[in-house]
N, C-alpha and C positions, 0 to 999 in steps of 0.2 A: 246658477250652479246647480245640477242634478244632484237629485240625493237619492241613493241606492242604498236597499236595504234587504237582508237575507230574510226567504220566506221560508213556509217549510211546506210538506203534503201540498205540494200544487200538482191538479191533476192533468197527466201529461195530455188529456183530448182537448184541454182548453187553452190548449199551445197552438198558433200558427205556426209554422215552421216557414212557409215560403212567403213574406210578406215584406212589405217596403222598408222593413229595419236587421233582416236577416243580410248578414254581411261572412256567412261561412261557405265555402265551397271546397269540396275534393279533400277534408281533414279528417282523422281520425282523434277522437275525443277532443275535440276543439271545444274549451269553455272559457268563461267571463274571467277577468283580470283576477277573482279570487280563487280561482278551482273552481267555481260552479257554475252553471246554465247561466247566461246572460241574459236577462227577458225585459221587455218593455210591457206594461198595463195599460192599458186605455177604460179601466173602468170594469171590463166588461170580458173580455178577452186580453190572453197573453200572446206580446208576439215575439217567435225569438230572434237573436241577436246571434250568439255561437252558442254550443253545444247540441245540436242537431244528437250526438251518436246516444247522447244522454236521456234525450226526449224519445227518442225511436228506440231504445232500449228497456225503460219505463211502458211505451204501448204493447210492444210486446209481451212484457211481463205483467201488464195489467196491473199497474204497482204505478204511484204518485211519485213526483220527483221528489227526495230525501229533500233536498236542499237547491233553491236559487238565488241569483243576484239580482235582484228588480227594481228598474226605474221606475215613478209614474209618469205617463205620455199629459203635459200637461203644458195648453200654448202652441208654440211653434214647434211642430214636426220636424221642419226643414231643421231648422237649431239643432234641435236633438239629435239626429242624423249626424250632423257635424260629427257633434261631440260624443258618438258613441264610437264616430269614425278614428275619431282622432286617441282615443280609448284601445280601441283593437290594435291602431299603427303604434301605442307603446309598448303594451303586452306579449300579442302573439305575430303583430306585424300582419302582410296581407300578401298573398300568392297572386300571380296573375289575373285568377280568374275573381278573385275575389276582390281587386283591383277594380275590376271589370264592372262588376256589380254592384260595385260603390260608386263608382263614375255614371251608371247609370242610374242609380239612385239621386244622386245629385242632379244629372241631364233631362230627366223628363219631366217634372215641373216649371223649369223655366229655360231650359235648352241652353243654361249658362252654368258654368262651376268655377267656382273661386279659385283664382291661383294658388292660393294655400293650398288646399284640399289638391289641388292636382300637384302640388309640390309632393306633399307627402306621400301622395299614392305612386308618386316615381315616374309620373306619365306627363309627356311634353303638351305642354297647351297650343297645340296647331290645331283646328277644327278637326281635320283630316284622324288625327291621334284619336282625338274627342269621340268622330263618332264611332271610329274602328271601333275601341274596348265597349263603346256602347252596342255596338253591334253580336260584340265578342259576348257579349255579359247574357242575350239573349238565343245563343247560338245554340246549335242540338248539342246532349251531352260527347256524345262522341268528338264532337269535334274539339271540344272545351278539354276534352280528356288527353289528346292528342297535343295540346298546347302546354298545358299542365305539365304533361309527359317530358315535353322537350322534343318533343318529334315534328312539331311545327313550331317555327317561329311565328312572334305578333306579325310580324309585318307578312309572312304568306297566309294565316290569315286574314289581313285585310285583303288581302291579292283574291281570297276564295271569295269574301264579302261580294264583288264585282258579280256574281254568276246568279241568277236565280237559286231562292233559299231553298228549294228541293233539289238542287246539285250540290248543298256544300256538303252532306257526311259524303256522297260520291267521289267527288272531288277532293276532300281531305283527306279522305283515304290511299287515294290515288297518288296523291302527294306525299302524304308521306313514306310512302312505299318507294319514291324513288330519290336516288343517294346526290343531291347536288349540291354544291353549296347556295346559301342561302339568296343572296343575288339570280343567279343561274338557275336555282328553281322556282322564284317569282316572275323571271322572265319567261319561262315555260309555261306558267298559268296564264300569264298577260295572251300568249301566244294561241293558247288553245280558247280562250277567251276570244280571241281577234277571230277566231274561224268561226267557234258556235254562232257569232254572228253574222260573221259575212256569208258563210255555205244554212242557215238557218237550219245549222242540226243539231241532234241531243247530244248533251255531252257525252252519254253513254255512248250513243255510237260511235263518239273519234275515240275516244282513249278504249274502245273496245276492239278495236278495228285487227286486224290477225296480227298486221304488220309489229304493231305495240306488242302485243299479248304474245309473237314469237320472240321476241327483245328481252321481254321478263322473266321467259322460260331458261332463256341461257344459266347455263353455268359458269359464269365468266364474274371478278368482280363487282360486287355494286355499284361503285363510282365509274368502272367503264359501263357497266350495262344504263346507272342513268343518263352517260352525256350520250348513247345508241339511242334512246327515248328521246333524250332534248333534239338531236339531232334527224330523226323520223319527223317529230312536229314539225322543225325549223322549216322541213322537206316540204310539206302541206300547209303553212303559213304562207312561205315564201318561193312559192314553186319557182317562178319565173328567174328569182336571180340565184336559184340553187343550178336550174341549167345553165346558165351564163356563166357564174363563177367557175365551173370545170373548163369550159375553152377559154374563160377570162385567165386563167393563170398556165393554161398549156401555148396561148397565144404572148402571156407577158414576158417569155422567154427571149421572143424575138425583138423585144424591145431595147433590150438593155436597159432598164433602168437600175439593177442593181439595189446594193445593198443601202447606196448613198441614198438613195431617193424612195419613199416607201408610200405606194401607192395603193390606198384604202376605197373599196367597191362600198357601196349601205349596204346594209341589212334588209332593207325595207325597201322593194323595186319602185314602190308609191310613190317614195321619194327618190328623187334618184339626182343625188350629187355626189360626186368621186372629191376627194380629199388627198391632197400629197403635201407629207410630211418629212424632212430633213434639217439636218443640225451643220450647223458650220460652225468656226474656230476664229475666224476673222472677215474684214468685209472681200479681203481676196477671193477667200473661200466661198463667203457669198456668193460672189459675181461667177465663180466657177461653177457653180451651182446652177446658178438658173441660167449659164448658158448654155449647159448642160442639159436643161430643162428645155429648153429652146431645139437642141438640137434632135432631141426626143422627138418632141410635137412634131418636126416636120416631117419624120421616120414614117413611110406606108405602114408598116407595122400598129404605130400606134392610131392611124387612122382606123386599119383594120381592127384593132383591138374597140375604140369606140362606136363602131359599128354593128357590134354583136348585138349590143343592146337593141335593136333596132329588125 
């Protein structure tokens, strides 16, 4: 069991601030479960835990901190980490990012964290989770700030992770500038993602490109100006079945298949399987159905329709 005890005139230059037990991000006078600076000792140097505004307040005024709460660092590191973690999740609790920084505090010594510890930090134990906040914990401020903010969610974050780490403030910026839902804007990363690699260009030049950057300039809604954006990309992702789906549904006319029978093109030309979906009532209904279906298929029409592809 740790035993803390209140110092006094600790000078704030023999404070590390950014060190392996600093667990504060993005707060304002964030301190130790009693009102004061949280600090660990190793002897030799302090390192902090929370009150950052406290320590960087004290250097500026060139004045010792009045008052802190100090452990000694004494044995197992890792232990102590725990339980200073588990100290802040009673007190002040922990924001995303600081979430983040504790997962990676945990993560880089043995690339493993105890399901307790990721219980309490609120974060799912799937690898994938694991090492997004670990990625997240080391990410530029901008981008942390942006998450913080609410202007990005985790998981398009992880979406940005995927891109070379001198495109995410580019790209996070980028993102959250346009209005999608959350789904629907991870699938626009995914997507610009898919070209930076397949056409081997900078990110800047797609999302710089006139086409985009007239899209933003409109004066029209957010939410329609981002899915004008989603759908520009979609255009340069997916060139081949964005021309096809314009004669694919000016040709589905002549097919009749209606509203009973709902015939789904992919997304993705790479893959290329059509899908048809309809609901029946009975096995009558059934058999009408796909005779139905039957009678389609043999329609020149729908020959002609499968042959666009081509």
């Amino acid at each position: 069991m740790e035993e803390f005890r209140i110092e006094e005139k600790i000078g704030a230059n023999d404070i590390r601030t950014d060190d392996e037990f600093c667990l504060e991000y993005g707060r304002e006078k964030e301190t130790g479960f009693s009102g004061f600076p949280l600090l660990v000792f190793d002897g030799k140097l302090y390192s902090l835990v929370s009150g950052r505004d406290e320590v960087q307040r004290c250097r500026t005024e060139k004045k010792p901190l009045r008052y802190a709460l100090v452990v000694d660092l004494m044995g197992d590191r890792l232990a102590l980490l725990r339980s200073l973690i588990r100290i802040k999740h009673e007190t002040g609790g922990f924001n995303v990012i600081e979430a983040a920084i504790a997962v990676k505090r945990l993560y880089c010594p043995s690339k493993n964290v105890a399901p307790d510890m990721l219980h309490l930090l609120g974060i799912p134990g799937n690898e994938r989770f694991i090492e997004g906040y670990v990625s997240l914990a080391g990410a530029p401020d901008t981008l942390k700030k942006l998450v913080l903010n609410g202007k990005l969610d985790i998981l398009t974050a992880f979406e940005i992770f995927a891109f070379e780490r001198r495109d995410w403030v580019r790209v996070s910026r980028f993102a959250a500038g346009i209005k999608l839902g959350i789904k629907k804007r991870n699938s626009l990363l995914s997507m610009i993602y898919d070209i930076v690699q397949r056409d081997g260009l900078e990110v800047e030049r797609l999302i710089e490109r006139r086409e985009i950057k007239d899209i933003l300039k409109m004066q029209i809604d957010p939410p329609h100006k981002g899915q004008k954006v989603y759908e520009a990309i979609e255009r340069i992702r997916y060139p081949y079945i964005t021309q096809y789906k314009k004669k694919f549904y000016e040709t589905l006319r002549k097919v009749g298949m209606g509203p009973e029978l709902h015939l789904t093109i992919p997304q993705d030309f790479e893959q290329w399987n059509f899908s048809i979906s309809f609901s029946f009532a009975s096995v009558d209904d059934f058999k009408r159905k796909v005779e139905l279906l039957g009678t389609i298929g043999s329609k020149s029409a729908f020959q002609e329709l499968m042959d666009l592809r081509y």
